[in-house]
N, C-alpha and C positions, 0 to 999 in steps of 0.2 A: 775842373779848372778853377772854380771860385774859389773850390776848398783851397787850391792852393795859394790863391791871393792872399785867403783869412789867413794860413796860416804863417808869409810872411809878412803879415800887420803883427801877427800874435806875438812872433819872434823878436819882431821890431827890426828886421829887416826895410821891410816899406814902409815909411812914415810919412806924416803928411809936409814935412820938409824939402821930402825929394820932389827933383822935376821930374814927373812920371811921364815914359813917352812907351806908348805902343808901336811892339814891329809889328807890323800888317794893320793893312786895314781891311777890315774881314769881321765877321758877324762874332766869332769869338773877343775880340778886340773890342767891339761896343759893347757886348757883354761885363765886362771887366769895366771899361769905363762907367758904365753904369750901374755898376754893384759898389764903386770904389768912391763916387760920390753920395751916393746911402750913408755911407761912412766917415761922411765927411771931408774926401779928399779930392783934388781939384788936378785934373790929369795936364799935361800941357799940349802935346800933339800925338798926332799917330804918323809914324814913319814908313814908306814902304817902297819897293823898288823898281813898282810901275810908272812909269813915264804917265800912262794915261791917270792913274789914280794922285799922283804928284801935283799940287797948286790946287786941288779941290778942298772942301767943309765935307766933315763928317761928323756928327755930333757937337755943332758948332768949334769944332778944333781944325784946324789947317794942316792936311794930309804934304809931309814933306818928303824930299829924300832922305836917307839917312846923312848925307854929307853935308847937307844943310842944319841939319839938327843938331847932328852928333860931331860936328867941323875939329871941335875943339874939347879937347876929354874934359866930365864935368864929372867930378866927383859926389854929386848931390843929384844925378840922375840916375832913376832907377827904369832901365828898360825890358820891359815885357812882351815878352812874344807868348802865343799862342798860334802856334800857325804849322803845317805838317811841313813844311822848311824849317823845322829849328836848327836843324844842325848848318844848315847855311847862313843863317842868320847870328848864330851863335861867332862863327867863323868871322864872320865880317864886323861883328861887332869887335873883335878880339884887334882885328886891325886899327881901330879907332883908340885902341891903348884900354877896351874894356872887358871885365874880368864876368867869369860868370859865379854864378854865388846861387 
């Protein structure tokens, strides 16, 4: 999974530009946020679709819903999932008017 982090920094895919938001909050997700600031980059929330895990801190960032985060399409956000729901994840992001890459 890191590899695939590095290898969209390498491509310049993910930059430190983007609003990085994680789907899931889940041990692979802190993973990633914590390899991604090694690197210098500054995640902004992790998103996910539990009611209970919704309005908590996880690695000092603010665990949202997605409709909260993602209300309004942002072009400068790059969202990462890591989670054995990608394909729903994928889906529902698509409804927010975003693409996968």
């Amino acid at each position: 999974m890191l590899e695939k982090v590095q290898e969209l920094i390498t491509s310049g895919k993910l930059r430190k530009e983007n609003r990085i938001i994680f789907f899931g909050a889940n041990k692979s997700s802190i993973e990633m946020n914590r390899f991604l600031r090694t690197q210098g980059f500054i995640p902004d929330c992790f998103i996910d679709n539990s009611e209970k895990k919704q309005g908590t801190m996880l690695e000092d960032m603010q665990v949202c819903s997605p409709a909260q985060a993602l209300q309004q399409f942002d072009d400068t956000a790059a969202v990462l999932i890591a989670s054995e729901y990608y394909k729903e994840m994928t889906a529902q992001l698509k409804e927010f008017g975003y693409v996968e890459e």
